[in-house]
Backbone as CSV, one residue per row, in Angstrom:
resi,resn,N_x,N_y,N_z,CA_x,CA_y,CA_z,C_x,C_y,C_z
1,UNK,-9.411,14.479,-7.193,-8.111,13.854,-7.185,-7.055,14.769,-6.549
2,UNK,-7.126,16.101,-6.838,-6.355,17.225,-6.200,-6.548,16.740,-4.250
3,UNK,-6.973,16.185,-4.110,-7.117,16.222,-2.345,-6.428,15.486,-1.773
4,UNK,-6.357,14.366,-2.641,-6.157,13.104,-2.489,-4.698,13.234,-2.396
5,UNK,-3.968,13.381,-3.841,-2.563,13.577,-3.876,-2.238,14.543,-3.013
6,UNK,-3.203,15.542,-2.128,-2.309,16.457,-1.303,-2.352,16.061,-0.151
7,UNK,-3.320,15.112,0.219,-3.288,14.546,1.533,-2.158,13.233,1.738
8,UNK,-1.849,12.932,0.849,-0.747,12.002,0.676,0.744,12.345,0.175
9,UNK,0.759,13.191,0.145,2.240,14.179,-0.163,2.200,14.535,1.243
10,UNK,1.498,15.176,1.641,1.654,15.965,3.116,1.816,14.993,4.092
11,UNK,1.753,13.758,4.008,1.830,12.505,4.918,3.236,12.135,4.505
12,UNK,3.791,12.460,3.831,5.180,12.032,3.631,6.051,12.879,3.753
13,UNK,6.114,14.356,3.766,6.839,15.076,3.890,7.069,15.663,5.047
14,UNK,8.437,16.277,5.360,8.909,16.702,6.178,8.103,18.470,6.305
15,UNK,7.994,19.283,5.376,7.860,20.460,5.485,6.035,20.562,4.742
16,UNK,5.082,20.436,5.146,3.906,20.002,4.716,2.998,21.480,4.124
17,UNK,3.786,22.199,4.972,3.224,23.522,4.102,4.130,24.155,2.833
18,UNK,4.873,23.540,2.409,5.257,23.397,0.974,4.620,22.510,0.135
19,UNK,3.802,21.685,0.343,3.151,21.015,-0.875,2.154,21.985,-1.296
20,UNK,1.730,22.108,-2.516,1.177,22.705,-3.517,0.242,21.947,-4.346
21,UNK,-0.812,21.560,-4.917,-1.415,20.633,-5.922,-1.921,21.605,-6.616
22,UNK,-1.541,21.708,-7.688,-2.747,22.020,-9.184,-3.381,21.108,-9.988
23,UNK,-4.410,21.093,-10.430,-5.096,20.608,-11.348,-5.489,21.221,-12.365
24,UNK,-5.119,21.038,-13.770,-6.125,21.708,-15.309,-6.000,20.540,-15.630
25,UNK,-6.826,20.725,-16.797,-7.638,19.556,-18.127,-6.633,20.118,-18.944
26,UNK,-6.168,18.471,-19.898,-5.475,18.265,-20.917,-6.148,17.788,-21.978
27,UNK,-5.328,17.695,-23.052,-5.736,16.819,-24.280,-6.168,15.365,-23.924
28,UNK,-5.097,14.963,-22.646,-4.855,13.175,-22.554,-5.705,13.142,-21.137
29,UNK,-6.119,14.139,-20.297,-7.217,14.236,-19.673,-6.577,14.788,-18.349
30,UNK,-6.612,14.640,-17.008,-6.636,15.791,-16.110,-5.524,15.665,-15.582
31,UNK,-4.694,16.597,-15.484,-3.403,16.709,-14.742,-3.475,17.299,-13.581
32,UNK,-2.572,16.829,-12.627,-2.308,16.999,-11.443,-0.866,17.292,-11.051
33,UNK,-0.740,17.993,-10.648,0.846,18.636,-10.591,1.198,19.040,-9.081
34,UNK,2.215,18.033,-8.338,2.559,18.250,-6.949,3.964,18.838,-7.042
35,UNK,3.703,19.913,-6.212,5.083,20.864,-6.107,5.546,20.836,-4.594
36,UNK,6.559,19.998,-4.417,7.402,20.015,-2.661,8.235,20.430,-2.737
37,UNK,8.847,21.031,-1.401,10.276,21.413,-1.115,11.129,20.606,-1.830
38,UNK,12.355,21.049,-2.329,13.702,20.649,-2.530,14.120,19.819,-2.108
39,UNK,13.941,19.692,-0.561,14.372,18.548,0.107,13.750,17.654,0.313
40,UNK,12.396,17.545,-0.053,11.354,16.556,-0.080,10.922,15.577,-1.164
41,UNK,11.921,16.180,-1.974,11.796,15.498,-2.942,12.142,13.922,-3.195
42,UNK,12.964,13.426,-2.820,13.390,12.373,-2.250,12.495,11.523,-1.784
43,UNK,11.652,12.297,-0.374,10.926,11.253,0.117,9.265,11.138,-1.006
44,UNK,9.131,12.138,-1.955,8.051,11.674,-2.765,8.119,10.936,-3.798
45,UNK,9.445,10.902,-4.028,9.604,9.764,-5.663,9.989,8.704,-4.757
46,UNK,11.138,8.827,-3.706,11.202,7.011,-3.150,12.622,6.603,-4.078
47,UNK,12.813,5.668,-3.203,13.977,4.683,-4.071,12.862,4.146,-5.273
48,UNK,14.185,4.788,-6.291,14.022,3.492,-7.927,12.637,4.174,-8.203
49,UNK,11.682,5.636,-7.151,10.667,5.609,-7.930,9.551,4.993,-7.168
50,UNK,9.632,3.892,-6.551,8.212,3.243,-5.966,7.303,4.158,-5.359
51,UNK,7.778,4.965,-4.284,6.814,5.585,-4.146,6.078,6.766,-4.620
52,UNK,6.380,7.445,-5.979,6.084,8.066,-6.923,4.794,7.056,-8.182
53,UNK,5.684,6.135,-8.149,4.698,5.065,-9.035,2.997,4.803,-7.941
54,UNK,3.719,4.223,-6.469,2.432,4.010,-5.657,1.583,5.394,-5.437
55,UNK,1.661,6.022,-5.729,1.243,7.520,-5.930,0.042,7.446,-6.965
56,UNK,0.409,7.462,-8.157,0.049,7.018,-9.193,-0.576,6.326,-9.505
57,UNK,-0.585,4.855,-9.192,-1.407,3.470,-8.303,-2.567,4.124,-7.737
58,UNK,-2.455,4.988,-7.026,-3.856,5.147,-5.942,-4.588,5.856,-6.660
59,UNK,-4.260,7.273,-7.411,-4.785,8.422,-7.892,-5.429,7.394,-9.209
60,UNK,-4.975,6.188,-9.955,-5.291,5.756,-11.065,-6.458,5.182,-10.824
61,UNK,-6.841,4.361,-9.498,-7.182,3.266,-8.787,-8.750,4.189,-8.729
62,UNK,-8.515,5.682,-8.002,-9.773,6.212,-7.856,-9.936,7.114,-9.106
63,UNK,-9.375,7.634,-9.670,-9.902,7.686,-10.905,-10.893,6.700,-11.834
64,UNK,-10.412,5.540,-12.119,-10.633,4.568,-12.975,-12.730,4.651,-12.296
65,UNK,-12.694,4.725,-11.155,-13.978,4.468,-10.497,-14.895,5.880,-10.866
66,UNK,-14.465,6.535,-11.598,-14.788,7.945,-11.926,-15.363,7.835,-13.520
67,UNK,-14.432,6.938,-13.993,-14.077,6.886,-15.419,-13.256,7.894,-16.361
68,UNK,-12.657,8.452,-15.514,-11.819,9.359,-15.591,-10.249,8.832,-15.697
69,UNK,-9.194,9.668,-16.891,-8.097,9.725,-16.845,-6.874,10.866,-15.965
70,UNK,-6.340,10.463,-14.731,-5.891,11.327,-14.584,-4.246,10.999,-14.953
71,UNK,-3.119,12.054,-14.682,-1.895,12.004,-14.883,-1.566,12.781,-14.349
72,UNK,-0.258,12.037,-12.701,0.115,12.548,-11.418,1.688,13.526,-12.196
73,UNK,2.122,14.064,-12.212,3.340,14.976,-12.376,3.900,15.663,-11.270
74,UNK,5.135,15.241,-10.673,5.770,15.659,-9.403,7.104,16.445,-10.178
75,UNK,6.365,17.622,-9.332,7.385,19.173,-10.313,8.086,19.675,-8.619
76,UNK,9.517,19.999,-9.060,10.146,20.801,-7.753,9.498,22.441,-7.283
């Protein structure tokens, strides 16, 4: 899932060698944590959020086919 969200952050951003992805295991199951520029931030959450949610959507979408829980977290 780490590839995924970084290949799709880096498709949206302006400065692509600032994206960052981590992944550890949680209690509620695997977190994923995307870290962009300051100024990129904007274009990864989106108006109202949509494209933060469609983010989320995809990573859930291939998870679910895993049987796996993941949970996307977009950190500055």
């Amino acid at each position: 899932m780490k590839e995924l969200v970084e290949v799709i952050a880096k498709a949206l951003v302006d400065n692509p060698d600032d994206v960052v992805v981590t992944e550890h295991e949680d209690a509620k199951g695997t977190v994923v944590e995307l870290h962009v520029a300051a100024d990129d931030m904007g274009k990864v959450i989106g108006k109202q959020g949509r494209i933060a949610k469609a983010i989320r959507s995809v990573v859930k979408a291939a998870a679910s086919k895993e049987d796996k829980k993941v949970i996307v977290e977009i950190m500055q």
